[in-house]
C-alpha positions in Angstrom: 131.2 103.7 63.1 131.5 104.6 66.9 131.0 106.8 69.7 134.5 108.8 70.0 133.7 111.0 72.6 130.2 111.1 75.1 129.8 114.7 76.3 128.2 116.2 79.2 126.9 120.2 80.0 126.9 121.6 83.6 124.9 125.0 84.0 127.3 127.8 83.5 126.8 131.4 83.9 127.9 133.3 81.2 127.5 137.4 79.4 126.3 135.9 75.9 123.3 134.0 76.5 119.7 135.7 77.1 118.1 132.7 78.8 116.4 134.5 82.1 119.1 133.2 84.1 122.0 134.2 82.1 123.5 130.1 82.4 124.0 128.2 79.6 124.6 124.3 79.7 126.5 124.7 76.2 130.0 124.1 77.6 130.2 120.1 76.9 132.9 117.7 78.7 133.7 114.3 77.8 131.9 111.8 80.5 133.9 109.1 82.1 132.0 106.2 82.7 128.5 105.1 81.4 125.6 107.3 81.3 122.0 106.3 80.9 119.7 108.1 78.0 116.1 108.4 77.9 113.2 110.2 76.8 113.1 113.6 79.0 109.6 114.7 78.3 107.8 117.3 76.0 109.7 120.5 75.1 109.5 123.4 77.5 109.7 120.8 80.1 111.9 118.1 79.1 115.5 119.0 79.0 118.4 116.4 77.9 118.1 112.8 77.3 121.4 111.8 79.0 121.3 111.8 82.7 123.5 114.5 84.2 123.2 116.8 80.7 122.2 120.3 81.4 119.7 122.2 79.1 119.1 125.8 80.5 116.9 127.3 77.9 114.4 125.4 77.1 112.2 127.1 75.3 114.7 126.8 72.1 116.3 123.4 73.1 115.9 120.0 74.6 112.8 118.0 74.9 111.8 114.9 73.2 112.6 115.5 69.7 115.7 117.1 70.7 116.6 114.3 73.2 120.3 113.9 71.5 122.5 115.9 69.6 125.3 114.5 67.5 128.0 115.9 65.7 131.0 114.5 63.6 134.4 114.7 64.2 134.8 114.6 61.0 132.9 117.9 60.3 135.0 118.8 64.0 138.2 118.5 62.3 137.0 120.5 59.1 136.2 123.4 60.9 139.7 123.1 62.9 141.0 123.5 59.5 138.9 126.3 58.2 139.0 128.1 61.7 142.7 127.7 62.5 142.3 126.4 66.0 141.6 123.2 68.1 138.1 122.4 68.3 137.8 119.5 71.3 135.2 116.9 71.1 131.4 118.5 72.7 133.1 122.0 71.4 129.7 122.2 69.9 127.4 121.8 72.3 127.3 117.9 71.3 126.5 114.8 73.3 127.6 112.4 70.6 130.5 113.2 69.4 130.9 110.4 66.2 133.4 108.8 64.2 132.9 107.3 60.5 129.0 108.2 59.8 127.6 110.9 58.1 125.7 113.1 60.7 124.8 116.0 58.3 123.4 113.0 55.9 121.3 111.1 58.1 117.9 111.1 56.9 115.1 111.9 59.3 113.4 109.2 61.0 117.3 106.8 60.4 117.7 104.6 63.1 121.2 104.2 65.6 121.5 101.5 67.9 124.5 102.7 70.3 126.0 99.4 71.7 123.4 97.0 73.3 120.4 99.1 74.4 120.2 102.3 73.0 118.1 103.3 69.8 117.8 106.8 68.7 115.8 108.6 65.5 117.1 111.1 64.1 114.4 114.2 63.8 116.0 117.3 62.1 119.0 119.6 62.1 120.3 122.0 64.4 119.5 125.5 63.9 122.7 128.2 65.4 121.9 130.3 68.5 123.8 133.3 69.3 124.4 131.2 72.8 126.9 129.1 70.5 128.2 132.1 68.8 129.3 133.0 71.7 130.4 129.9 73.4 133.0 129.4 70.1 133.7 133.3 70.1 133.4 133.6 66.6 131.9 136.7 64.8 129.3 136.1 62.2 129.3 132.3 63.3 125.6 131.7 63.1 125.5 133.1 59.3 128.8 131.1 58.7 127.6 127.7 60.3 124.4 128.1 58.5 126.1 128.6 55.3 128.2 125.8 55.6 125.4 123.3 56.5 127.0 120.3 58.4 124.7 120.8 60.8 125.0 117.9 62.9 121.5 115.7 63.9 119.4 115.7 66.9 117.5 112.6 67.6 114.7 111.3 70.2 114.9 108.3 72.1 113.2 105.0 70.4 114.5 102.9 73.2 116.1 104.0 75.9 119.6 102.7 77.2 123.0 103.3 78.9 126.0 104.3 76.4 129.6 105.1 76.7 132.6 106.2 74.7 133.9 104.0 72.6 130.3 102.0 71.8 129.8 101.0 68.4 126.8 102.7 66.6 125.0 100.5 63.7 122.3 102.4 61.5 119.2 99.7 62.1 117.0 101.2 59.8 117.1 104.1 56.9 113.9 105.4 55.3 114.1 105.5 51.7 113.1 109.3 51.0 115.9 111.7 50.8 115.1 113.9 53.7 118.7 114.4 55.6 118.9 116.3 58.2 121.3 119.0 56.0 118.2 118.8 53.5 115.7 119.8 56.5 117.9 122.4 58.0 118.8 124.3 54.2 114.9 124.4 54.3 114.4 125.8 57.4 116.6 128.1 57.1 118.0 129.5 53.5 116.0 127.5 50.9 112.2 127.7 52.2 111.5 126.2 48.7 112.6 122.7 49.6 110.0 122.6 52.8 107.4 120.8 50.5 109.9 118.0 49.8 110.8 117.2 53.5 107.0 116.3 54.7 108.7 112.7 52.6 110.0 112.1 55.5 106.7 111.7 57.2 105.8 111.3 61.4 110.0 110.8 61.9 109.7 115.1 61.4 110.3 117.0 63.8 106.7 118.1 64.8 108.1 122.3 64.4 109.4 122.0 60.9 105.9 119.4 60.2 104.1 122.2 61.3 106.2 124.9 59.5 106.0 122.7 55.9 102.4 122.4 56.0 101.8 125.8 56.3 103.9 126.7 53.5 102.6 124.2 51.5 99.2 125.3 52.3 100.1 129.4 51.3 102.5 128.3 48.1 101.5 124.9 47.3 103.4 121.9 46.8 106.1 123.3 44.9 
């Protein structure tokens, strides 16, 4: 399991975004050289955890829970398949482009170490935007990504560190519920049933889908 590919977004303007500035910070490009990752504050405030990592709207995106985002290449080169074109690593917005672990199947609150420092958590799946609809310049992409459900993680930042491509990531702990993050996402999004099961995963939640299981629960019950 390693980091294939680190990837950095620089404010862009663009037509298909309706952040107030019209600039997205979705267009990711591999990094060279090290880059240092750290908690970036509350949401609303708190953009990216990697230094130099634009987040533009942040009412949607970025903040502490949000910190990271990772994304196979695996599930990269699936959708090359299925689409019919190259897909280059960060095509999806990611930071962490991976190699050899299971993104969509990390469960919330799973632990990474990325080489010596770094420790993330992972906190819940990544819901579409039509920003990224229109970065890939697909039509009906956010119904099709959704469907599909390999929905990549974000994580927050246990402890921070510097990282690079090429680092070796080691999962240095795994809760034993069966929250992934697919599982939290299909509830979220198309299965609102399954939002009792993923307060399993406990504080490791991110605090909007907590919030959004509870008060389900509380209207329908546990079930």
């Amino acid at each position: 399991m390693k980091l294939l590919s680190l990837n950095l977004g620089r404010p862009e303007a663009v037509d298909y975004t309706d952040q107030a500035e019209g600039v997205t910070g979705i267009h990711k490009r591999p990094a060279d050289g090290p880059v240092r990752v750290a908690a970036p504050g509350p949401k609303g405030v708190g953009g990216s955890g990697l230094a130099g990592d634009a987040v533009c709207e942040r009412r949607h995106h970025g903040g502490d829970d949000q910190a990271v985002y990772a994304f196979a290449r695996e599930d990269l080169d699936d959708w090359e398949r299925e689409l019919g074109r190259p897909l280059s690593s960060g095509m999806f917005g990611e930071n962490l482009t991976t190699e050899g672990i299971d993104v969509s199947g990390a469960k919330i609150g799973e632990r990474w170490r990325i080489g010596s420092e770094l420790v993330l958590e992972v906190t819940s799946g990544r819901i579409p935007c039509l920003t990224f609809q229109g970065h890939l310049g697909e039509k009906g992409w956010v119904r099709r990504f959704t469907q599909k459900g390999a929905t990549g993680a974000y994580l927050r930042v246990i402890e921070p560190g510097e990282i690079r491509a090429g680092d070796p990531i080691e999962i240095v702990h795994r809760p034993d519920h069966e929250v992934t993050a697919a599982l939290q996402f299909r509830a979220v999004t198309l299965e609102r049933t399954l939002l009792p099961r993923v307060l399993a995963a406990g504080d490791a939640l991110h605090p909007e889908t907590r919030e959004t299981a509870l008060r389900y629960v509380e209207k329908y019950g546990g079930h």
